[in-house]
C-alpha positions in Angstrom: 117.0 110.3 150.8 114.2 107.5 151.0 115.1 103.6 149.7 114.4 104.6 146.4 117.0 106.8 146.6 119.4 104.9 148.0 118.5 101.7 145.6 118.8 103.9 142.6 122.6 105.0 143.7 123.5 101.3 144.6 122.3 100.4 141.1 124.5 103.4 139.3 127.4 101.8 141.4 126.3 97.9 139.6 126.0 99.2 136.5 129.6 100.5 136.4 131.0 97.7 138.1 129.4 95.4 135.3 130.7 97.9 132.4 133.7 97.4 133.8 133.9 93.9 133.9 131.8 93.5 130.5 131.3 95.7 127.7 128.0 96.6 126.5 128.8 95.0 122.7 129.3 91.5 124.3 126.2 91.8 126.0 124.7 92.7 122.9 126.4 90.0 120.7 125.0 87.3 123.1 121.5 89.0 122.9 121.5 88.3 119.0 122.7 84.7 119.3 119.6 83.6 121.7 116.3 82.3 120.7 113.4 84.8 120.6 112.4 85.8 124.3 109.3 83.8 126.3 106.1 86.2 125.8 103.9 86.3 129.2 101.8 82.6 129.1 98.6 84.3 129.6 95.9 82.3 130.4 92.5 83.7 131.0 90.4 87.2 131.7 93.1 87.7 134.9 96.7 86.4 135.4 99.5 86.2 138.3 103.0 86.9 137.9 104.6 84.9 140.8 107.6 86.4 142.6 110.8 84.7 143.7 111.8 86.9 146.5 114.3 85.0 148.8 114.5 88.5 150.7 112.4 91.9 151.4 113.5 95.2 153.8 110.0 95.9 154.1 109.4 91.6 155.0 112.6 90.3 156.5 113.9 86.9 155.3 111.5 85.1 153.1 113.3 82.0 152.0 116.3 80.1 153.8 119.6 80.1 152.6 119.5 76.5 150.8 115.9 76.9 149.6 115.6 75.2 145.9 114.9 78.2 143.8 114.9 76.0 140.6 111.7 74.0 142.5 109.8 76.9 143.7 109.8 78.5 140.0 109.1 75.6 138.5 106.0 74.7 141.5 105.1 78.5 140.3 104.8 77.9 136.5 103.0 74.5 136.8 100.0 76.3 138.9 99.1 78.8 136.0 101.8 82.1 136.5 102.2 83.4 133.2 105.4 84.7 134.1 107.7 84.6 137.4 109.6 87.6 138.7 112.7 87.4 139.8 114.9 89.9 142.5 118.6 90.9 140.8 119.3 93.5 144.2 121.8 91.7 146.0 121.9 93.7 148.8 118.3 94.3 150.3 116.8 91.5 148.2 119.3 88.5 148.3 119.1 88.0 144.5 121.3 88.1 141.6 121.3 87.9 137.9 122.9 84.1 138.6 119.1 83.5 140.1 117.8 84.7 137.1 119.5 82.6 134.7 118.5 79.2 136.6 114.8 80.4 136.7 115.3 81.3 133.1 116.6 77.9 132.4 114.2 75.8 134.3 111.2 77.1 132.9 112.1 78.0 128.9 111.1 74.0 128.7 107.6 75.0 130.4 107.1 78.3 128.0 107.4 80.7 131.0 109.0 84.1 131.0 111.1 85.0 134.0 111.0 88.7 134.6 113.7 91.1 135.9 112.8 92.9 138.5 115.4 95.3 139.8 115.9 99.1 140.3 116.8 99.6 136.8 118.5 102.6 135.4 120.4 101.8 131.7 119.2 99.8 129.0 123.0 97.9 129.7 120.9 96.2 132.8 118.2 95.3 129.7 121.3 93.7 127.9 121.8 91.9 131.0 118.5 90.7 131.7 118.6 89.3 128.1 121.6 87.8 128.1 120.4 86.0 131.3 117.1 84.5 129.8 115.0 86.8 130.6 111.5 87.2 128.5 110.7 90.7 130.9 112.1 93.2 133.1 110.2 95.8 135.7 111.0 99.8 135.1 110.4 102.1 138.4 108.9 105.3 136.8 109.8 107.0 139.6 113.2 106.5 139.2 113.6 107.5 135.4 112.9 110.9 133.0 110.9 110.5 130.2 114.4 110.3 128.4 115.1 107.6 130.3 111.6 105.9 130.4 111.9 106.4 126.3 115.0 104.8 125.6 115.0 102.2 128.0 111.0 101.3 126.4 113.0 101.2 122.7 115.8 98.9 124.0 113.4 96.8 125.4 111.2 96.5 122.1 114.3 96.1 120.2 115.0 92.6 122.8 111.4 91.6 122.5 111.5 91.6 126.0 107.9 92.9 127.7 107.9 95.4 130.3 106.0 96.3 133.1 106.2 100.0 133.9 105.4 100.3 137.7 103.5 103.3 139.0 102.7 104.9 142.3 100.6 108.3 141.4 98.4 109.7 138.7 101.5 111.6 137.8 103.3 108.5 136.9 100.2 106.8 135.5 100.4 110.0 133.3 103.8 109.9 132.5 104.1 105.8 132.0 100.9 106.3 129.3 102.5 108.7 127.0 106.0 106.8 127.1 104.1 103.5 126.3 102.4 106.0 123.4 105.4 107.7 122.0 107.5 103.9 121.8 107.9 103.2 118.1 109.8 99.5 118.9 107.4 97.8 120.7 108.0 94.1 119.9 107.3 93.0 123.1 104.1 93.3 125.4 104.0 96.2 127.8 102.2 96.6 130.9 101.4 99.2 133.7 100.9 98.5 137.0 100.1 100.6 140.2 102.0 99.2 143.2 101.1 100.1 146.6 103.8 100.0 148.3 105.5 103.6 148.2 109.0 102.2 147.6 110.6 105.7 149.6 108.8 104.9 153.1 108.0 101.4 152.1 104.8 101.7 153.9 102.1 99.4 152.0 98.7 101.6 151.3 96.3 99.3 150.0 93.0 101.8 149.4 95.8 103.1 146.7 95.6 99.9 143.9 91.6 101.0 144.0 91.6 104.1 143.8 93.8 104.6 140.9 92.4 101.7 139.1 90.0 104.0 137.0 93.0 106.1 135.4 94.8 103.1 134.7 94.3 102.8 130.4 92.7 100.3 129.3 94.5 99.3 126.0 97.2 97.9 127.9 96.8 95.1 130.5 96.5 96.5 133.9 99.0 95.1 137.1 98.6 95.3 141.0 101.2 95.2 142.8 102.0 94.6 146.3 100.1 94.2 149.4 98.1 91.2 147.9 97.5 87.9 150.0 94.6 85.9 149.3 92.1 85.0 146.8 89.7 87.6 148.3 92.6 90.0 147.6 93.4 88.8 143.8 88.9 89.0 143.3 89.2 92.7 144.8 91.5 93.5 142.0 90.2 91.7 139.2 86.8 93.6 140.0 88.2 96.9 140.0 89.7 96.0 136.3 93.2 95.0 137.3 94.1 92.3 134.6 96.9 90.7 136.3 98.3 90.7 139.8 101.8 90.5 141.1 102.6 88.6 144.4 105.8 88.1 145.7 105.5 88.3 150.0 102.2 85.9 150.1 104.0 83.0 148.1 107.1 83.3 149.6 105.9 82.3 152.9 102.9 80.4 152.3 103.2 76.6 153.3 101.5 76.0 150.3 102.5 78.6 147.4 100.9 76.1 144.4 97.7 76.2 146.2 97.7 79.9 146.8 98.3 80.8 143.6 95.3 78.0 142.2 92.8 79.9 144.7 93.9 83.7 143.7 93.4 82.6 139.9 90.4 81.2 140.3 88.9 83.6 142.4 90.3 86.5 140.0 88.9 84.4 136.9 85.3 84.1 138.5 85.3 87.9 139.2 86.0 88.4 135.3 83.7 85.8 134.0 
């Protein structure tokens, strides 16, 4: 039993606490009743998904207790992040779906998507996401069949919500490819990302983002994930064909996350140009 293991099972044990607590058609009900969800605000050759991450096993405590999360989403979608992530795990990460819903709310005036990003493992959590705001959510290959992966790909499409499929192998590459092929509702944007951090060990292997890069298809924009902390990092990616990258750890502690996030744009722009 690795993390992902053990993150999958604690997510089986949400799930049917929330089912218990609120059936799926009321989750669905409210899904119908909102406004169409936030596509990613792309905004040149290579974008950045910023991460609210108040908490990390593999990073210890981020963020203190009393940090402003509305402020730090908002300082996130006014230097250039198309969209901003945002932990749900309670347990490892901090987060909840409560987090979620502010984000979503502070930054639906901006045009920002917030994403879910959680160990996902029923389209209820979709519903959820939904429900809460959200324009996105984050699905672990890993941690789903190709059942799974296809069902949880046509609830998404039927929300309008983008996904971004997250990979760790050629394998998974494989298998995230040919579930993005066979989706028939595809109403929102979907992405596929390689993260480099394998989420059993939680050891971070860099040389991996580049080396899989080339397998990555290119019809559908290409994420990095993980591991990424300056604008030398975010030019490295864009020039081995990465479209966007996702950083969480780097933001979270910088002193100045706005001006971070500027510099890995820029420098991720100029490699594209």
């Amino acid at each position: 039993m690795g993390f992902l293991d053990d993150m999958a099972e604690s997510s089986r044990q949400r799930l049917q606490a929330a089912r218990s607590a609120l059936p799926q058609r009321t989750l669905v009900e409210r899904c119908r009743e909102l406004p169409p969800a936030l596509p990613l605000a792309r905004g040149g050759a290579f974008d950045l998904i910023a991460e609210l991450k108040l908490r990390s096993p593999a990073l210890g405590q981020l963020a203190e207790a009393g940090t402003d999360r509305g402020a730090r989403v908002a300082t996130y979608a006014h230097a250039g992040a198309c969209a901003v992530s945002v932990l749900t795990e309670p347990d490892r990460f901090g987060g909840s779906l409560e987090h979620l819903q502010q984000a979503a709310a502070r930054l639906a005036p901006l045009g920002v998507p917030v994403m879910r990003k959680d160990f996902l493992v029923d389209p209820y959590q979709l519903y959820e996401a939904r429900s809460a705001g959200a324009g996105g959510a984050l699905l672990i290959v890993r941690m789903l069949t190709d059942v799974q992966l296809a069902e949880m790909l046509e609830c998404a499409g039927s929300l309008g919500l983008f996904i971004l499929l997250e990979t760790f192998d050629e394998e998974e590459i494989d298998r995230a490819a040919a579930a993005i092929g066979a989706a028939t509702a595809q109403s929102g944007q979907l992405l596929i990302g390689i993260n480099s951090r394998d989420l059993q060990t939680l050891e971070v292997v860099p040389e991996r983002l580049g080396a899989l890069a080339s397998r990555l298809p290119s019809r559908w924009p290409r994420v990095a994930e993980s591991g990424l902390e300056t604008p030398d990092d975010a030019a490295a990616m864009a020039r081995a064909g990465y479209d966007l990258a996702l950083v969480g750890g780097a933001l979270m502690r910088s002193p100045d996350p706005a001006g971070l996030l500027r510099q890995m744009l820029e420098a991720g722009r100029r490699m594209r140009t």
